[in-house]
HTML snippet that shows the backbone in 3Dmol.js (N, CA, C, O; Angstrom):
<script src="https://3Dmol.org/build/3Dmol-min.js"></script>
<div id="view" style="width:600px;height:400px;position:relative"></div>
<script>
const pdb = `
ATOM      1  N   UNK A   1       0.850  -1.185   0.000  1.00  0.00           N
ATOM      2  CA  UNK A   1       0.000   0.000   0.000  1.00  0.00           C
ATOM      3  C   UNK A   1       0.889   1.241   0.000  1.00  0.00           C
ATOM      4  O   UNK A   1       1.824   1.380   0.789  1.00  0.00           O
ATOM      5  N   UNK A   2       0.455   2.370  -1.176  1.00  0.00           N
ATOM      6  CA  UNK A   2       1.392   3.281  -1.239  1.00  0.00           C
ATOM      7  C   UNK A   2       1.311   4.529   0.129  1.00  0.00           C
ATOM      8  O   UNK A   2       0.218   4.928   0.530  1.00  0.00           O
ATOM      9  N   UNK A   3       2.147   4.847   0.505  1.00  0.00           N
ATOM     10  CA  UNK A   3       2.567   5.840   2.032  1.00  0.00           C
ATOM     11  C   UNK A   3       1.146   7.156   1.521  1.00  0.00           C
ATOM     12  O   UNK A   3       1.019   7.511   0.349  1.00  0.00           O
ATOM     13  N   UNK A   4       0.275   7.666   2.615  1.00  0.00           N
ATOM     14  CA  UNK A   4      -0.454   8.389   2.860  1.00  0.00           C
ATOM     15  C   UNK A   4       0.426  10.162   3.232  1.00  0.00           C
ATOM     16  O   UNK A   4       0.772  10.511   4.361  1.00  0.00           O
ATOM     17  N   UNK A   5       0.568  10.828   2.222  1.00  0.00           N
ATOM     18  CA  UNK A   5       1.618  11.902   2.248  1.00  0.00           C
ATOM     19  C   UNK A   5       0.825  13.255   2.365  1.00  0.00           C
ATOM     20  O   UNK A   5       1.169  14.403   2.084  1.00  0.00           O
ATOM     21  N   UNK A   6      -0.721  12.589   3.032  1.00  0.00           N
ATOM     22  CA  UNK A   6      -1.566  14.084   2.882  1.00  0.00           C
ATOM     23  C   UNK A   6      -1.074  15.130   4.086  1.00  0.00           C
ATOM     24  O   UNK A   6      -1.257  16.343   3.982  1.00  0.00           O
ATOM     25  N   UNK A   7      -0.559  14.641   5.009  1.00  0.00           N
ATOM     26  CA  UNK A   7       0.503  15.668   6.340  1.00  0.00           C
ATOM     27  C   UNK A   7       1.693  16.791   5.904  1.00  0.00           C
ATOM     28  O   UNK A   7       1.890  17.859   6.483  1.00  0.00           O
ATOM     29  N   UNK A   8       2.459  16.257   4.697  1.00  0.00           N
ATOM     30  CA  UNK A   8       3.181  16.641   3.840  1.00  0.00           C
ATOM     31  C   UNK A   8       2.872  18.229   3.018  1.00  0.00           C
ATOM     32  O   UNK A   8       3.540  19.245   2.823  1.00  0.00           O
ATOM     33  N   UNK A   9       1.260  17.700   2.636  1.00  0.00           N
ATOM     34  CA  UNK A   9       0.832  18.673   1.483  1.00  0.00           C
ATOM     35  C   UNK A   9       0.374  20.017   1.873  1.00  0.00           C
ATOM     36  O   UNK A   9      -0.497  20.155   2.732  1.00  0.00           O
ATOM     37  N   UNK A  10       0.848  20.869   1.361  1.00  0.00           N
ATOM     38  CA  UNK A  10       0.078  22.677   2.254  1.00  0.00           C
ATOM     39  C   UNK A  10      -1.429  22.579   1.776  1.00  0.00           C
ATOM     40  O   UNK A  10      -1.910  21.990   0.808  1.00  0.00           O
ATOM     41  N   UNK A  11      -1.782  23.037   2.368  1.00  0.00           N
ATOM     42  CA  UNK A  11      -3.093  23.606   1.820  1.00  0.00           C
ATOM     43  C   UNK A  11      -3.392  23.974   0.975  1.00  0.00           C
ATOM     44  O   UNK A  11      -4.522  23.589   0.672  1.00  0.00           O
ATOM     45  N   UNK A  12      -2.874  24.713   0.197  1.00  0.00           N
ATOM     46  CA  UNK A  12      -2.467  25.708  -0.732  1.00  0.00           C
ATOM     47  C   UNK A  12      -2.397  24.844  -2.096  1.00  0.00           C
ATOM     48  O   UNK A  12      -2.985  25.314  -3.070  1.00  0.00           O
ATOM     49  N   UNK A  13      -1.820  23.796  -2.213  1.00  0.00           N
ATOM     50  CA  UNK A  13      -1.804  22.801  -3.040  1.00  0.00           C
ATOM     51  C   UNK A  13      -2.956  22.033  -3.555  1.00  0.00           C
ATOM     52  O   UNK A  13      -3.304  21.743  -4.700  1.00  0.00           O
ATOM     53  N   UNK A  14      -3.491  21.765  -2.291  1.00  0.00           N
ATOM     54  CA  UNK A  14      -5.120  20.740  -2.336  1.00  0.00           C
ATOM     55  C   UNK A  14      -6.141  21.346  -2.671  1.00  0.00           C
ATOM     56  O   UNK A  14      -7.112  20.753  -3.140  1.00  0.00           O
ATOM     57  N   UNK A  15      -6.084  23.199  -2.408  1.00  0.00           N
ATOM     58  CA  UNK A  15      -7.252  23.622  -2.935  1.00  0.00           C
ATOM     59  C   UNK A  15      -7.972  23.861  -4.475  1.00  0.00           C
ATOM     60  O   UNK A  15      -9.144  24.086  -4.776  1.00  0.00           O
ATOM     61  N   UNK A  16      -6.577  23.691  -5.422  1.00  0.00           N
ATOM     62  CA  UNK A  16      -7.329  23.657  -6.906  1.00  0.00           C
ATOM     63  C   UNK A  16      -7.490  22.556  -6.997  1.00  0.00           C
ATOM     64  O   UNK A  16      -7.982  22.454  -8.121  1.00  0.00           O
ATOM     65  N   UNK A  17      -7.374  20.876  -6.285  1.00  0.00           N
ATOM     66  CA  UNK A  17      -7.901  19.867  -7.006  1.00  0.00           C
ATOM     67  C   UNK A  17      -9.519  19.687  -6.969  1.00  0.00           C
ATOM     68  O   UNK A  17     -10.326  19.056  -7.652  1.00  0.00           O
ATOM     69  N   UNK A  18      -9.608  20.624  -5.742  1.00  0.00           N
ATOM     70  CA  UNK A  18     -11.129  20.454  -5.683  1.00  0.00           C
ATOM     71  C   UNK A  18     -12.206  20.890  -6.973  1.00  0.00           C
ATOM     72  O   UNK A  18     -13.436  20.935  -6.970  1.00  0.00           O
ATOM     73  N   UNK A  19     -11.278  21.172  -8.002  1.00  0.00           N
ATOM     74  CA  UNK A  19     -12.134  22.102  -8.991  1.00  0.00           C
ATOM     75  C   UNK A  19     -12.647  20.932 -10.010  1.00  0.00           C
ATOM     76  O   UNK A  19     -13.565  21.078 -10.817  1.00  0.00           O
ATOM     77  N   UNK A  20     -11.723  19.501  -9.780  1.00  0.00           N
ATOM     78  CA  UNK A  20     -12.381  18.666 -10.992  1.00  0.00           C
ATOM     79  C   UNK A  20     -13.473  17.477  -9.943  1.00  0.00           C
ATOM     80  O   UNK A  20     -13.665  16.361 -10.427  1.00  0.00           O
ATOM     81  N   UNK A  21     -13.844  17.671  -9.147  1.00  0.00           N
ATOM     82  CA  UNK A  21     -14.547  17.071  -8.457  1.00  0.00           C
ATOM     83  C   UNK A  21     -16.366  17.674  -8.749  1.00  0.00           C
ATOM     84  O   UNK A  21     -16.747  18.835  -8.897  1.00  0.00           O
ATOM     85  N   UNK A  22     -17.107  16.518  -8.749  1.00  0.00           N
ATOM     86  CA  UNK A  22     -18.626  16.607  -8.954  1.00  0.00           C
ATOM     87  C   UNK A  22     -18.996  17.798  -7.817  1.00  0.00           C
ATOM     88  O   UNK A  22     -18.402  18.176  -6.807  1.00  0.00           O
ATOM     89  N   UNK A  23     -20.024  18.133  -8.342  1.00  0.00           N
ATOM     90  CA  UNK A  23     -20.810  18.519  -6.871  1.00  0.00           C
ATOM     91  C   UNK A  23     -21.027  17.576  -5.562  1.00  0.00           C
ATOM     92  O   UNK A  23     -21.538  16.456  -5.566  1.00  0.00           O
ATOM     93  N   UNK A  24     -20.691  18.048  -4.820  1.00  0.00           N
ATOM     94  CA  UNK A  24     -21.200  16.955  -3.488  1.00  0.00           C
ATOM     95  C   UNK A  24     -22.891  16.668  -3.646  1.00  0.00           C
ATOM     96  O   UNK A  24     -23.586  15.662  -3.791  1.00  0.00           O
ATOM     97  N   UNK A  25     -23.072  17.732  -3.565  1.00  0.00           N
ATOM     98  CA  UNK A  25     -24.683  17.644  -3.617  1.00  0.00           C
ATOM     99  C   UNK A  25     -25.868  16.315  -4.367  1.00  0.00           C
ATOM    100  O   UNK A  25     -26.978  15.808  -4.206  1.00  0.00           O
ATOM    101  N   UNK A  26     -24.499  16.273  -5.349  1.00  0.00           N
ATOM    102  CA  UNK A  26     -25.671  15.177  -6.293  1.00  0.00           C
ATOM    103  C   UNK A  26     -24.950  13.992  -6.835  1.00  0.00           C
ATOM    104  O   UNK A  26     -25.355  13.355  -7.807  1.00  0.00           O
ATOM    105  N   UNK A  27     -23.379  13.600  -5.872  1.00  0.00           N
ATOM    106  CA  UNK A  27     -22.183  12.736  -6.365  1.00  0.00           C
ATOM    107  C   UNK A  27     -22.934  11.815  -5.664  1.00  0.00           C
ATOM    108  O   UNK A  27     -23.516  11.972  -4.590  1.00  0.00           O
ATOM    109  N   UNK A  28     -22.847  10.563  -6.572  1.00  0.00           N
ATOM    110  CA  UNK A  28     -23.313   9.568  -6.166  1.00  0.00           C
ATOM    111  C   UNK A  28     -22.692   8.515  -5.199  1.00  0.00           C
ATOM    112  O   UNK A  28     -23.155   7.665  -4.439  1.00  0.00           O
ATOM    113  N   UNK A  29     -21.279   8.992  -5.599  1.00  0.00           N
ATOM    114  CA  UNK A  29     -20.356   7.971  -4.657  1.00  0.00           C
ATOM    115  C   UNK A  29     -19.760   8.936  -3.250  1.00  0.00           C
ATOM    116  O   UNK A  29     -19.922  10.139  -3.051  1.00  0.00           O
ATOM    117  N   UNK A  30     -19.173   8.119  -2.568  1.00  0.00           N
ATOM    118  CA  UNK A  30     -18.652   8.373  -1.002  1.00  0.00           C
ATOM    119  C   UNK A  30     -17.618   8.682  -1.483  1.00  0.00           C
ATOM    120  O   UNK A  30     -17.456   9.642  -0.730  1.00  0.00           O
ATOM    121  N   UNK A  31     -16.494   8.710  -2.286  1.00  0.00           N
ATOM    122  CA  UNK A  31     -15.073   8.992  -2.192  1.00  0.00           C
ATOM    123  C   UNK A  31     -14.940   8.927  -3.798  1.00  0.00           C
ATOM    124  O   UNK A  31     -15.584   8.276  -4.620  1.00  0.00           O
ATOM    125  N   UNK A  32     -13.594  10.073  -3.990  1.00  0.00           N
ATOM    126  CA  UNK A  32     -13.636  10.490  -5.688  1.00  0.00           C
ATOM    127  C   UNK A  32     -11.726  10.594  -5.367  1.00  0.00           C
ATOM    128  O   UNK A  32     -10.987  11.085  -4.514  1.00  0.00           O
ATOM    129  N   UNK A  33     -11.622   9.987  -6.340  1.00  0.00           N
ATOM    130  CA  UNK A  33     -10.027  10.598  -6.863  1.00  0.00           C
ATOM    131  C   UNK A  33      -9.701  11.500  -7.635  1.00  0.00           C
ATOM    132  O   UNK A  33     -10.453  11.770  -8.572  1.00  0.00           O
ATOM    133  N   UNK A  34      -8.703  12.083  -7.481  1.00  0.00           N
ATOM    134  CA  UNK A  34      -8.394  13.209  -8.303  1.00  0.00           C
ATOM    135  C   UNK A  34      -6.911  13.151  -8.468  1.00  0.00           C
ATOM    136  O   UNK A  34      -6.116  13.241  -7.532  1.00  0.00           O
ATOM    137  N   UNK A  35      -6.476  12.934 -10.191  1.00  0.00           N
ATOM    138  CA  UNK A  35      -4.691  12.814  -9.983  1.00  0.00           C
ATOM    139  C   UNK A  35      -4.656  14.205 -10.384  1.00  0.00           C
ATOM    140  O   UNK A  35      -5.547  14.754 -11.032  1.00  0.00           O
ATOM    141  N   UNK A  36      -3.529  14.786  -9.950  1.00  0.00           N
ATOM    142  CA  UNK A  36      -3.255  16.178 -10.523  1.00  0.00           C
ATOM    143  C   UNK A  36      -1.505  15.925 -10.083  1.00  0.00           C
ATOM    144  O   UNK A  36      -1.064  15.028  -9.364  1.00  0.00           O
ATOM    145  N   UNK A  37      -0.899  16.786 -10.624  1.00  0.00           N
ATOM    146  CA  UNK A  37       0.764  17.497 -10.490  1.00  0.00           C
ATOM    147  C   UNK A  37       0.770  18.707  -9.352  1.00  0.00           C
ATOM    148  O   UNK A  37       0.078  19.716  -9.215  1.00  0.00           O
ATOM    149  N   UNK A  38       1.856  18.145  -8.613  1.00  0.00           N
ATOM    150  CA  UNK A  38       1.728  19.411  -7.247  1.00  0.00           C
ATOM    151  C   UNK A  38       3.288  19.793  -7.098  1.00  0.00           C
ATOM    152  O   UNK A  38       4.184  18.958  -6.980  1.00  0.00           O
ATOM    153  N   UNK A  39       3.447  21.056  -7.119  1.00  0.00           N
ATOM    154  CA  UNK A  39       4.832  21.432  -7.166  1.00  0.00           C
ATOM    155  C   UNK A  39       5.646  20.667  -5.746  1.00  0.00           C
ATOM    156  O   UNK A  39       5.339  20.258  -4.626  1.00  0.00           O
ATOM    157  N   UNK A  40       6.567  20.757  -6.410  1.00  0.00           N
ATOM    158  CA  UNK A  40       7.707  19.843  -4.992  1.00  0.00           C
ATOM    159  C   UNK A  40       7.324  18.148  -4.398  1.00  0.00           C
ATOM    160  O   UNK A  40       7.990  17.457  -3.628  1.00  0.00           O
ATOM    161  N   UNK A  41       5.910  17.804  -5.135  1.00  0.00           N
ATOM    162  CA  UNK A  41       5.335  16.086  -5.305  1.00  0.00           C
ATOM    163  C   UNK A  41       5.399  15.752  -6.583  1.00  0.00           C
ATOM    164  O   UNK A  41       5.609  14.551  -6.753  1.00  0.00           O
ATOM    165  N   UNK A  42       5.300  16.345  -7.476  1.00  0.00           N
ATOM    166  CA  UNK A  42       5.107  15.566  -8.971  1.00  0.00           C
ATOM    167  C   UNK A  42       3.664  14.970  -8.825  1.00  0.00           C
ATOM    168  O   UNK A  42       2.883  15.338  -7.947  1.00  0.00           O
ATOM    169  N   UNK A  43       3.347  13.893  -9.886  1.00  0.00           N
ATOM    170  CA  UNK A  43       2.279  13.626  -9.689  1.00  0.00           C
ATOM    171  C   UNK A  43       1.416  13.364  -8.494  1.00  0.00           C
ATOM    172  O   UNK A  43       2.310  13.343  -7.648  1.00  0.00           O
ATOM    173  N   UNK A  44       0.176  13.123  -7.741  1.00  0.00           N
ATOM    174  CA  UNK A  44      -0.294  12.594  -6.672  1.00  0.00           C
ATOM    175  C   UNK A  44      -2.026  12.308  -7.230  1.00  0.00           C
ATOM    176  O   UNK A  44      -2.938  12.810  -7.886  1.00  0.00           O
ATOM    177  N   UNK A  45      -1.738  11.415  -6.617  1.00  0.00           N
ATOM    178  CA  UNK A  45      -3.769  11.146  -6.452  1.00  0.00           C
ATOM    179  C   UNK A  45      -4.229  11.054  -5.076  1.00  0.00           C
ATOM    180  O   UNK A  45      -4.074  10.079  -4.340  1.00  0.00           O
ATOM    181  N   UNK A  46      -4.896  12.314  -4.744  1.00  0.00           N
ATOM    182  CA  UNK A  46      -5.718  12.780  -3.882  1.00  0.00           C
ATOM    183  C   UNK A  46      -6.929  11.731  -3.774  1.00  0.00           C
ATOM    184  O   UNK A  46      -7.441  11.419  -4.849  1.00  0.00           O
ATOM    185  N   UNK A  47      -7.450  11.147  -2.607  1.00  0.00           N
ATOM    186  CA  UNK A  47      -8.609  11.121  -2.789  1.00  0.00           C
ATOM    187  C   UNK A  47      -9.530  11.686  -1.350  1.00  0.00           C
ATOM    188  O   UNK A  47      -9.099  11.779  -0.201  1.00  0.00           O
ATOM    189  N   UNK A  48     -10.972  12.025  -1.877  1.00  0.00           N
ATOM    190  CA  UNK A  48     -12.015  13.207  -1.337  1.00  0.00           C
ATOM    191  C   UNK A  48     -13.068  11.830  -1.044  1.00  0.00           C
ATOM    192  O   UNK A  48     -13.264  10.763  -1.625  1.00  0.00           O
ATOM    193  N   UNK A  49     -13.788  12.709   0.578  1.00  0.00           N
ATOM    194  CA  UNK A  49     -14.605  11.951   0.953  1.00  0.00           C
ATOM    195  C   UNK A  49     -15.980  12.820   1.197  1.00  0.00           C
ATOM    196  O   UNK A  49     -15.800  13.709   2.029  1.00  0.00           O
ATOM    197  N   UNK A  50     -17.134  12.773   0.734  1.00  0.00           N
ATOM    198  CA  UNK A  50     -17.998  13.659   1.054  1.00  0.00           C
ATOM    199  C   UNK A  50     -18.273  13.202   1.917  1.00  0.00           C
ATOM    200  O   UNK A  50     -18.273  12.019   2.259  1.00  0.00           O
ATOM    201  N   UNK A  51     -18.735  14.680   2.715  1.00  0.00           N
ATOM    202  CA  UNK A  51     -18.934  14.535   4.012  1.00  0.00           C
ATOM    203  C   UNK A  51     -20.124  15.598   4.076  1.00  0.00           C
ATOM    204  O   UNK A  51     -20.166  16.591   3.351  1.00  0.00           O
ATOM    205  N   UNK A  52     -21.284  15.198   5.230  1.00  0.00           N
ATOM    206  CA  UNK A  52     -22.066  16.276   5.226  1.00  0.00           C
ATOM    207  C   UNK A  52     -22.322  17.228   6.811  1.00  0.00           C
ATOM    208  O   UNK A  52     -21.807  17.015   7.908  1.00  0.00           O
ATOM    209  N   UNK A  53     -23.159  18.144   6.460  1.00  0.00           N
ATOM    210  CA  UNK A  53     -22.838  19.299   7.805  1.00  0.00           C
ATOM    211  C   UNK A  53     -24.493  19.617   8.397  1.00  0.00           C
ATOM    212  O   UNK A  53     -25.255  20.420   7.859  1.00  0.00           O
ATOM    213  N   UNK A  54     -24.766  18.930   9.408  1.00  0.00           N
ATOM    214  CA  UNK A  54     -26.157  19.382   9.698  1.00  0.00           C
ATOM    215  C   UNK A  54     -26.461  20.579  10.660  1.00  0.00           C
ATOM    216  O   UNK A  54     -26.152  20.565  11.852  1.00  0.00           O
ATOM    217  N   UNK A  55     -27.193  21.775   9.933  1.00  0.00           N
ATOM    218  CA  UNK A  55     -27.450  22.811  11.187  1.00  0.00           C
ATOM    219  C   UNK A  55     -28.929  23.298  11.082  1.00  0.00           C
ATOM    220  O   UNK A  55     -29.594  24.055  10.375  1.00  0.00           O
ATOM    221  N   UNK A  56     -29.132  22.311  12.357  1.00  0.00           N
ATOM    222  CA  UNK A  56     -30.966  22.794  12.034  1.00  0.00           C
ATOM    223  C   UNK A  56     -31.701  22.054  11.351  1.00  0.00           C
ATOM    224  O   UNK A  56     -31.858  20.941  11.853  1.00  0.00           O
ATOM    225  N   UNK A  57     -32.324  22.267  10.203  1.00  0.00           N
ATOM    226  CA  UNK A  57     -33.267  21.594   9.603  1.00  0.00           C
ATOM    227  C   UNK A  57     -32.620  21.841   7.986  1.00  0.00           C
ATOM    228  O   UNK A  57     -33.151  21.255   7.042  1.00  0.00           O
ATOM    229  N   UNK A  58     -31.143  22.982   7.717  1.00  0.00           N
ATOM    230  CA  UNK A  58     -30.382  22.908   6.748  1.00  0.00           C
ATOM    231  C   UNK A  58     -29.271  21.628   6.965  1.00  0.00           C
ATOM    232  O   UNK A  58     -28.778  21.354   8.059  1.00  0.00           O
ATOM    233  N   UNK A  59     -29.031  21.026   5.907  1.00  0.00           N
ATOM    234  CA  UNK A  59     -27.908  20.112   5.258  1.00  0.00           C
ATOM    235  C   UNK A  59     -27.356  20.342   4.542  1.00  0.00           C
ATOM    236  O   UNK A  59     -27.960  20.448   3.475  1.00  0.00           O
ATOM    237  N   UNK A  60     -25.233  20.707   4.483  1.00  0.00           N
ATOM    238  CA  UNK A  60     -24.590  21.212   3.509  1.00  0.00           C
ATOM    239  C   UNK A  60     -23.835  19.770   3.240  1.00  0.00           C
ATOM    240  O   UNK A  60     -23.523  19.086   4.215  1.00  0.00           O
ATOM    241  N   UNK A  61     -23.552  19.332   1.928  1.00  0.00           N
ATOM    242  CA  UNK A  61     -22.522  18.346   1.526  1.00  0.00           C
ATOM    243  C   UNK A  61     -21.268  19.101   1.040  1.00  0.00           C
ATOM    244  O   UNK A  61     -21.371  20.318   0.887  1.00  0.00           O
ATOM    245  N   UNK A  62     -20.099  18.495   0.784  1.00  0.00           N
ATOM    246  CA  UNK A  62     -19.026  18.879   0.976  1.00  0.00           C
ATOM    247  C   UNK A  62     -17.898  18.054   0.748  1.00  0.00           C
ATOM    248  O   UNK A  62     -18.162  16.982   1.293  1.00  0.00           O
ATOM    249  N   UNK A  63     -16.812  18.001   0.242  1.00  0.00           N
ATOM    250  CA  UNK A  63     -15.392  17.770  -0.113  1.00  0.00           C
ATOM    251  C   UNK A  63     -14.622  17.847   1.033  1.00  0.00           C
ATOM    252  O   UNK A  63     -14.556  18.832   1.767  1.00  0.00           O
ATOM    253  N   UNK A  64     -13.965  16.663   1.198  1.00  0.00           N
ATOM    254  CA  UNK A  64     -12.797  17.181   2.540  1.00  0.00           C
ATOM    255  C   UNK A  64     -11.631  15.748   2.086  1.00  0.00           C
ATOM    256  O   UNK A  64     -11.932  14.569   2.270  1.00  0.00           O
ATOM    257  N   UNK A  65     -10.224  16.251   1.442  1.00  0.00           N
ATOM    258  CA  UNK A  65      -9.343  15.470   1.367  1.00  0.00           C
ATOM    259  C   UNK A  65      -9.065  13.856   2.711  1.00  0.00           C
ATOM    260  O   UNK A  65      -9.507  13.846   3.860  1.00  0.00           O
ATOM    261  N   UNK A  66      -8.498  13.070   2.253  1.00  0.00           N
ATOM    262  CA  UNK A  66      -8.618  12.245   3.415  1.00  0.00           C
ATOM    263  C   UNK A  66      -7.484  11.588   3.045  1.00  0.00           C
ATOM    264  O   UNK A  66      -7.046  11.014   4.042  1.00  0.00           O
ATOM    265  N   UNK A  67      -6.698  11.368   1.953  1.00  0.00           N
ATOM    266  CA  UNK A  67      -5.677  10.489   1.884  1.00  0.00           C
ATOM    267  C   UNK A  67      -5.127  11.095   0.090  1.00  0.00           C
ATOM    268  O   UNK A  67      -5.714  11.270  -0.977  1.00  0.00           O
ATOM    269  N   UNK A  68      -3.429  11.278   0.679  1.00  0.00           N
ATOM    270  CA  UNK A  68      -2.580  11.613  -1.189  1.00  0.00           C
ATOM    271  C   UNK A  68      -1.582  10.674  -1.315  1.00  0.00           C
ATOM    272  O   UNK A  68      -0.718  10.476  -0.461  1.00  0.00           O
ATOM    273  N   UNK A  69      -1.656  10.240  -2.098  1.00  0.00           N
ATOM    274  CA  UNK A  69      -0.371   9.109  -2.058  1.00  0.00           C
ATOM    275  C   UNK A  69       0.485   9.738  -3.560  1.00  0.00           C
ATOM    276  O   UNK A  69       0.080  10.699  -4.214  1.00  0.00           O
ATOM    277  N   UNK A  70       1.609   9.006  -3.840  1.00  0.00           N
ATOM    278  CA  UNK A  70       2.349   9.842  -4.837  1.00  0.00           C
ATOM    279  C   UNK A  70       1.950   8.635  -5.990  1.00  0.00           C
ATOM    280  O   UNK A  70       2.001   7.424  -5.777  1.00  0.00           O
ATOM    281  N   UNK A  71       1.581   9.231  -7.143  1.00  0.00           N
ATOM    282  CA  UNK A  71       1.150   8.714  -8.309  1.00  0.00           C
ATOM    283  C   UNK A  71       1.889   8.071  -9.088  1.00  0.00           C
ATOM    284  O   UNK A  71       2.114   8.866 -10.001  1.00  0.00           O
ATOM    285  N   UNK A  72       2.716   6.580  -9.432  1.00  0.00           N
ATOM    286  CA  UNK A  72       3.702   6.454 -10.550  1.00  0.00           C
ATOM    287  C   UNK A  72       3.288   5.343 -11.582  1.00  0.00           C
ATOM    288  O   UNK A  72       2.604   4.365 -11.281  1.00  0.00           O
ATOM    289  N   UNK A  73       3.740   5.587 -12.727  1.00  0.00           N
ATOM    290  CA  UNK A  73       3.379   4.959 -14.040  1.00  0.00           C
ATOM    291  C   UNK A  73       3.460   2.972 -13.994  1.00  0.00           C
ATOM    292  O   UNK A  73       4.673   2.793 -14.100  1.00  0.00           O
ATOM    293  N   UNK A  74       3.105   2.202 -13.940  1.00  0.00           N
ATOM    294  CA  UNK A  74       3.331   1.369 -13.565  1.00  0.00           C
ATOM    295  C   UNK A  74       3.268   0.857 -15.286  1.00  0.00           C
ATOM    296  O   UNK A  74       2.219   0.704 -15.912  1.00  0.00           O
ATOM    297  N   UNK A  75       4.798   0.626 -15.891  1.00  0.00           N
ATOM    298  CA  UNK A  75       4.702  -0.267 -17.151  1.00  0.00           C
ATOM    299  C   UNK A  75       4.440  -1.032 -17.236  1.00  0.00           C
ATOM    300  O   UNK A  75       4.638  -1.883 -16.369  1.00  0.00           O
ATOM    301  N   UNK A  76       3.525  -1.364 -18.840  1.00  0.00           N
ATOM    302  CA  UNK A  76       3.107  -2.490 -19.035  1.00  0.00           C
ATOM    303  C   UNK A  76       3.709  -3.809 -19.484  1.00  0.00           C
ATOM    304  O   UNK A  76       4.870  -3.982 -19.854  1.00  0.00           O
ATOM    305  N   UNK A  77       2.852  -4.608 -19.405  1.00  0.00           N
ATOM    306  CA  UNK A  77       4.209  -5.971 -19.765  1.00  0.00           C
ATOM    307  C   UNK A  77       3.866  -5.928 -21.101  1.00  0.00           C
ATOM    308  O   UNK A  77       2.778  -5.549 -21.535  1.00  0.00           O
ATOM    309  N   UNK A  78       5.275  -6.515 -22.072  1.00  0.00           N
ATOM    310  CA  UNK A  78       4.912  -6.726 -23.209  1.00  0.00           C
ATOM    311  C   UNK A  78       4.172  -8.272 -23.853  1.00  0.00           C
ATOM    312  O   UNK A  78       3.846  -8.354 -25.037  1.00  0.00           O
TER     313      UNK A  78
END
`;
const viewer = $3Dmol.createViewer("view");
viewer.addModel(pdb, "pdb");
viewer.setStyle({}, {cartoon: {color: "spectrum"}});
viewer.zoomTo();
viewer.render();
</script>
């Protein structure tokens, strides 16, 4: 299992992956990957767990990173 390097990552980094992710609101699944390139990691695949926020009789869904591991090409056999 590849090392969990999301302690590593600034903030600052994780916040544009959120841009290729569904809406929470209407994602059908519990957890989404996202590979992207992060300066000073090279590749990584992020993955996002929706999570939701109850206040009152309102419900917000929502994106919250949970695990980045570092992304590498795994060649194929011939």
């Amino acid at each position: 299992m590849p090392d969990n390097i999301m302690s590593q990552i600034p903030g600052e980094y994780l916040s544009p992956s959120r841009y290729w992710l569904p809406s929470p609101e209407t994602a059908s699944d519990a957890t989404h990957e996202v590979l992207c390139t992060l300066p000073r990691f090279g590749a990584v695949r992020i993955t996002y767990q929706r999570m939701t926020h109850r206040h009152g009789r309102m419900r917000s869904w929502f994106w919250t990173p949970v695990c980045a591991e570092l992304h590498t090409e795994s060649s194929a056999p011939d």
